[in-house]
C-alpha positions in Angstrom: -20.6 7.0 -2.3 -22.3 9.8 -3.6 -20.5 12.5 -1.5 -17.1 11.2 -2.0 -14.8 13.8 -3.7 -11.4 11.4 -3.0 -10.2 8.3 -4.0 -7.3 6.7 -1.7 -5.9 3.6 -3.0 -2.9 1.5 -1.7 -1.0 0.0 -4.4 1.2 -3.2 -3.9 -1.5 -6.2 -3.1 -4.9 -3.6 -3.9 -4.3 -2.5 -7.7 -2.7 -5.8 -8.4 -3.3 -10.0 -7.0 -1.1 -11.1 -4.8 -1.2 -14.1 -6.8 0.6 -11.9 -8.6 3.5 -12.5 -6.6 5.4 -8.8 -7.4 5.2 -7.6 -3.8 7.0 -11.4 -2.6 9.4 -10.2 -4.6 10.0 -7.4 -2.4 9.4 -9.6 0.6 12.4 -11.5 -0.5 14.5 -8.6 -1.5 14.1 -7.3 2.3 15.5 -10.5 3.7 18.4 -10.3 1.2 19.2 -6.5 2.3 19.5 -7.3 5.7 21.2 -10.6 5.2 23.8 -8.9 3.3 24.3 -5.6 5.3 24.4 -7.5 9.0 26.1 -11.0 7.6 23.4 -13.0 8.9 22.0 -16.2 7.5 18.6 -15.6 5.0 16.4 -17.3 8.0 17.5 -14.9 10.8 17.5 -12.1 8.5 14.4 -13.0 7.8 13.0 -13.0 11.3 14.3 -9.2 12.2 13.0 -7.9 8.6 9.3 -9.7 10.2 10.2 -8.1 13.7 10.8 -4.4 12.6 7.8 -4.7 10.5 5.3 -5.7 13.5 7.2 -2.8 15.4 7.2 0.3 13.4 5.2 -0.9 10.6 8.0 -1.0 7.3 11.0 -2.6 7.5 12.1 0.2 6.2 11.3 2.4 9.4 13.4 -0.3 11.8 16.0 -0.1 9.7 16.3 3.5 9.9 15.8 3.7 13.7 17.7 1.1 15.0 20.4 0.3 12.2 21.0 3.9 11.2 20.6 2.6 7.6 20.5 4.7 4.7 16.5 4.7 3.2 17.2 5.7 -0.6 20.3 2.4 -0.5 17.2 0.2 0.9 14.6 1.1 -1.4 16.9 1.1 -4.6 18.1 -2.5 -3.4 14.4 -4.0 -2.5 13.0 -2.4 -5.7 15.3 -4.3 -8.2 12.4 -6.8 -9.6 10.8 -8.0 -12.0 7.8 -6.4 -13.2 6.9 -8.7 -15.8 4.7 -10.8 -13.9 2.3 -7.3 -13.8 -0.3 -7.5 -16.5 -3.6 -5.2 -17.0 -6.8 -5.7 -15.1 -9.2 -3.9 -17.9 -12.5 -4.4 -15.6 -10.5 -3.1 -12.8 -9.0 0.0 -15.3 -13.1 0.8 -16.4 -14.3 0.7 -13.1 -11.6 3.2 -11.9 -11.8 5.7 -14.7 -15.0 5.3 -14.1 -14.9 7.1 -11.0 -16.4 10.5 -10.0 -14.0 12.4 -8.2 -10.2 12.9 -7.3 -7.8 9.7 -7.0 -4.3 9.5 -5.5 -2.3 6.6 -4.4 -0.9 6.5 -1.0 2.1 4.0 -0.3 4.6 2.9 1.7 6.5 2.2 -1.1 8.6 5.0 -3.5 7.6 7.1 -6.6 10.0 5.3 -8.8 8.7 2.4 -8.1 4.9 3.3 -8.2 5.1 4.7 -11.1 6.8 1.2 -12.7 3.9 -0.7 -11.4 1.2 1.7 -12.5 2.6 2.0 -16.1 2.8 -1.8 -16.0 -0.9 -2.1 -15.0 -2.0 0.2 -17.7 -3.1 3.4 -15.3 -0.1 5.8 -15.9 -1.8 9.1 -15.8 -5.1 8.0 -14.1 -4.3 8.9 -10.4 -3.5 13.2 -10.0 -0.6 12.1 -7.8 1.4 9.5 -5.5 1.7 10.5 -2.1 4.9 8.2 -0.9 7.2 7.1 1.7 9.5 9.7 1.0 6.7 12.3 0.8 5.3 11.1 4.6 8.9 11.8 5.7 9.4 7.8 5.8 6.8 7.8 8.4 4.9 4.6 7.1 1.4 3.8 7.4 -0.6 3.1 10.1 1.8 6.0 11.6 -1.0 8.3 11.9 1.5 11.4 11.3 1.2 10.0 7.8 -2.4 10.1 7.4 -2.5 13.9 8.1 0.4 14.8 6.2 -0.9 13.3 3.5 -4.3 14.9 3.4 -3.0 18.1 4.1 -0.1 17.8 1.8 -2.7 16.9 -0.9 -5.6 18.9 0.2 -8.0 16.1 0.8 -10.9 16.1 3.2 -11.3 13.5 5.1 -15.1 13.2 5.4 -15.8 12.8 1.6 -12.8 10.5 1.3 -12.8 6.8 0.7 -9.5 4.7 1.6 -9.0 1.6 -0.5 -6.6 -1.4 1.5 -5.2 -4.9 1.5 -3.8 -4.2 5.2 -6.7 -4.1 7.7 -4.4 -1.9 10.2 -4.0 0.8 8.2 -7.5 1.7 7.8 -6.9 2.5 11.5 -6.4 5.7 11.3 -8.7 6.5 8.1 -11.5 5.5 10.0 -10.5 7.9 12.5 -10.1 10.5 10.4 -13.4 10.2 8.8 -13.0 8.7 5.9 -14.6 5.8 4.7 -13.3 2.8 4.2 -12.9 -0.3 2.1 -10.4 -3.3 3.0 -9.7 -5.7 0.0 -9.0 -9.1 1.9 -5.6 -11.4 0.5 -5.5 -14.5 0.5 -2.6 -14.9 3.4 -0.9 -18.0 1.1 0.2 -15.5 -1.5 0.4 -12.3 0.5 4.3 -11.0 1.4 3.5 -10.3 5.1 0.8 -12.8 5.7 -1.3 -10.5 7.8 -3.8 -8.8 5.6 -6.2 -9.4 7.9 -3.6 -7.8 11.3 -6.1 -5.1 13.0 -9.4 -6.1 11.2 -12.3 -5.0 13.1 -15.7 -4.1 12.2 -15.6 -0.6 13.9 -13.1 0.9 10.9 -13.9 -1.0 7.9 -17.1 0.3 6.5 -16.5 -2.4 3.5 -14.5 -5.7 2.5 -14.1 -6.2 -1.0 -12.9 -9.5 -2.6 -13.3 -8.3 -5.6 -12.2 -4.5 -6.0 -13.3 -4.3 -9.7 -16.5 -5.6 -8.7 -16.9 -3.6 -5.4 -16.0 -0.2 -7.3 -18.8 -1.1 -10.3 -21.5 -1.1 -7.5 -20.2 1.9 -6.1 -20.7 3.8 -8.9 -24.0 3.0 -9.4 -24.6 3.3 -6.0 
């Protein structure tokens, strides 16, 4: 770790539990959208909001491709939650503070909605800056368009990078990049999607960490 200049974290599922149970939330929220806008009962929403995910990765992104549907009426309806259930981690806060080098969060998620979870979690101001779905032209990780849009948008090198991931898939095309990389394993009973572990091989994760507080600790003194 001692040549790493970047720090990429995920957010939903990485900077917070799952047991936390915001990003279920969301789950839910995306079975509701598409139950309302298509008239179809919760159950088979629920099975095309799982489909378009496997396929292009959000549910978001299927939406958009085959539906025509609008991203910003989406993400305003799925981000309507509760963030109340957030509460600080302050070994976790340390450990990143702690950290030499630059930090950025990159998600599939939106800037409003990052920014709600981050000030909930007590790190507003800590990362220099979100990159988001809108900023990766709602191209969605593991799209690896994304990946290099978003180093070259924020001027990160690759090969003194470290991503940090609950999704085992999207370190994908880190790895490829050169980065190094860290996948923080959920537990599948809490996690929204239930495939944390989707793409896991040993070839592209240089690290798992069940504990990122912990993992980030040893880093530093590493």
């Amino acid at each position: 770790m001692r040549n790493i200049e970047h720090w990429i974290f995920d957010l939903d599922n990485t900077l917070y539990p799952a047991q936390n149970n915001l990003f279920s939330q969301v789950d839910r929220r995306m079975g509701e959208f598409i139950s309302r806008r298509f008239d179809l009962p919760f159950e088979a929403a629920r099975l095309r909001q799982k489909k378009y995910f496997k396929t292009y990765g959000t549910t978001l992104r299927g939406l958009m491709t085959e539906d025509d549907v609008a991203p910003q009426d989406f993400l305003r309806f799925v981000h309507d939650i509760d963030f109340g259930v957030l509460q600080e981690n302050k070994k976790l806060n340390e450990a990143i503070n702690n950290l030499r080098g630059d930090k950025v969060i990159y998600t599939n998620a939106s800037r409003d909605y990052a920014i709600k979870v981050l000030e909930k979690l007590g790190l507003s101001g800590v990362f220099r800056e979100i990159f988001d779905i809108n900023s990766a032209g709602f191209k969605p990780k593991p799209d690896p368009g994304s990946y290099l849009k978003m180093i070259g948008d924020l001027g990160i090198d690759p090969q003194k990078s470290v991503m940090i991931e609950d999704m085992a898939r999207n370190l994908v095309p880190a790895r490829d990049l050169g980065m190094k990389t860290v996948w923080l394993r959920s537990e599948d009973k809490y996690s929204g999607h239930k495939d944390s572990g989707d793409g896991y091989g040993s070839g592209h994760i240089d690290y798992t960490a069940p504990n990122l507080a912990e993992w980030l600790k040893r880093a530093v003194k590493d």
